[in-house]
C-alpha positions in Angstrom: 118.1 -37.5 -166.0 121.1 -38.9 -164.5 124.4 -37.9 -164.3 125.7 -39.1 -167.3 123.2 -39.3 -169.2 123.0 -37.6 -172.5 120.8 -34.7 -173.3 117.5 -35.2 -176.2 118.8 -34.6 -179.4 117.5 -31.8 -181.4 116.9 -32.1 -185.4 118.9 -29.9 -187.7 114.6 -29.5 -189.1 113.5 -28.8 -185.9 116.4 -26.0 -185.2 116.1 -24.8 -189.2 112.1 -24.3 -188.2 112.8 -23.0 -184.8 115.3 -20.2 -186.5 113.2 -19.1 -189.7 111.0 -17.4 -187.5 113.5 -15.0 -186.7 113.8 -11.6 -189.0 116.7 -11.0 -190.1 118.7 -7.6 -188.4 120.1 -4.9 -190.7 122.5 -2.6 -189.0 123.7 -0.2 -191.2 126.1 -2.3 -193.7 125.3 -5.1 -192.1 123.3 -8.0 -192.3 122.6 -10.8 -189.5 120.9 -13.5 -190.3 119.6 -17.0 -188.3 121.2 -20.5 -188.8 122.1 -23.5 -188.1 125.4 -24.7 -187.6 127.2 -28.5 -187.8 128.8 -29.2 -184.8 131.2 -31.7 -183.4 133.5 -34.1 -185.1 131.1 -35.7 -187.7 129.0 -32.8 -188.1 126.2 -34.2 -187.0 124.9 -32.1 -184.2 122.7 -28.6 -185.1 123.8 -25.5 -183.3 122.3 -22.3 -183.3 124.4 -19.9 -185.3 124.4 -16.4 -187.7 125.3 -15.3 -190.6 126.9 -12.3 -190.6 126.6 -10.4 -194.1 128.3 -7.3 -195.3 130.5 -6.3 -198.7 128.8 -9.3 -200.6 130.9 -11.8 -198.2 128.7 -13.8 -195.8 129.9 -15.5 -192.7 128.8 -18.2 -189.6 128.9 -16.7 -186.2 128.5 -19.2 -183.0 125.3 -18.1 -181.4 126.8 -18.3 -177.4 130.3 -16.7 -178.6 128.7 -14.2 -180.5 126.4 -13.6 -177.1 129.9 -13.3 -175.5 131.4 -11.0 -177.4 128.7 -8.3 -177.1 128.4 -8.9 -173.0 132.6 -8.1 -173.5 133.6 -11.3 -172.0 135.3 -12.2 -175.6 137.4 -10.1 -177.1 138.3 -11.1 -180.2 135.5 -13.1 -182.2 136.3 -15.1 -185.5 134.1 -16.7 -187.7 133.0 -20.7 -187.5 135.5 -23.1 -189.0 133.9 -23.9 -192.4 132.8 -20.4 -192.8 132.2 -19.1 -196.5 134.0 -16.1 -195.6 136.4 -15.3 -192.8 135.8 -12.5 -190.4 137.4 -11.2 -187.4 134.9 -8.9 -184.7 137.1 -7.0 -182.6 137.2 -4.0 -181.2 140.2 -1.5 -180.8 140.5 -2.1 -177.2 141.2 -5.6 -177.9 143.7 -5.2 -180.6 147.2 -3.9 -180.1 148.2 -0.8 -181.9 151.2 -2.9 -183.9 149.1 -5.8 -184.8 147.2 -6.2 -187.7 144.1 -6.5 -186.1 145.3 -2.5 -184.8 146.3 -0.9 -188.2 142.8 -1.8 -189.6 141.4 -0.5 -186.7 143.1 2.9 -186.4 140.8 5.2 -185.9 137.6 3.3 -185.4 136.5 5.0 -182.1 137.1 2.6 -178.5 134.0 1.7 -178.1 132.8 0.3 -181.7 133.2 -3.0 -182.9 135.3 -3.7 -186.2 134.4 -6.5 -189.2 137.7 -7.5 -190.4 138.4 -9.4 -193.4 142.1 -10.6 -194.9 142.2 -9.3 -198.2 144.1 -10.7 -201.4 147.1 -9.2 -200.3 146.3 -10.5 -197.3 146.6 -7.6 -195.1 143.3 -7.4 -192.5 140.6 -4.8 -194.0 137.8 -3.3 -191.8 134.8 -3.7 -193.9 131.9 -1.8 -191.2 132.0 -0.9 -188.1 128.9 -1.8 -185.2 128.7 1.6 -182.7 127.5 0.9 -178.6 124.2 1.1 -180.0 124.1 -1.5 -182.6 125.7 -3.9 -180.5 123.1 -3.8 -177.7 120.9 -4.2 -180.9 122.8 -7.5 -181.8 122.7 -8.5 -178.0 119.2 -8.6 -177.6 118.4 -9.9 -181.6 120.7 -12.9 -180.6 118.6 -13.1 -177.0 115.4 -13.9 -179.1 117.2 -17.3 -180.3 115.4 -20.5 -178.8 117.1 -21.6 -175.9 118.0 -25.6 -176.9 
């Protein structure tokens, strides 16, 4: 493969078939689940991704962000653009005590992740909570994904 050559494309079939063989994760309140994104401008390109279910809402997670967040290299995670539902990961660490993001977290201990949610009034509501445990859980689920 040359420089500047382009990588093999992958099918969104052969990712969907790739990714159905992976159970889903229950944690508690919450529900991960494999699939496949769209990416890029015309949607055209399959991407590894998650849905993240809790409170009857269901969102995407990008496989290799979500992967970041748990290994603490991202501090704040956010749902794909697109998403049915919109949900912010975070945990208190990351979010100022005068923010949003740090009144819905108030009280969650440092070292558990937050699912935030805006709510009608549009105010950020923590919906579940993922403790040390459960995110090494999620880290090594997601670490079971096909490498494409």
């Amino acid at each position: 493969m040359g420089l500047f050559s382009r990588k093999p494309q992958v099918s969104f079939d052969q990712i969907d078939s790739l990714l159905s063989r992976i159970p889903d994760l229950q944690l508690g309140a919450v529900k991960f689940s494999a699939h496949t994104l769209a990416a890029g401008w015309r949607k055209t390109t399959p991407k590894p991704g998650i849905d993240l279910t809790t409170c009857g809402l269901t969102g995407w997670l990008e496989l290799e962000e979500t992967l970041r967040f748990t290994e603490g290299t991202l501090s704040v995670h956010e749902t794909w653009t697109g998403s049915p539902a919109l949900f912010f990961i975070s945990t208190p660490a990351s979010a100022p005590a005068d923010s949003a993001a740090g009144g819905a977290l108030a009280g969650v201990p440092e070292d558990h992740a937050g699912i935030l949610h805006p709510g009608d009034d549009g105010n950020l509501q923590l919906l579940a909570t993922l403790d040390p445990v459960q995110l090494g859980q999620l880290d090594r689920w997601m670490r079971t994904f096909p490498r494409l």
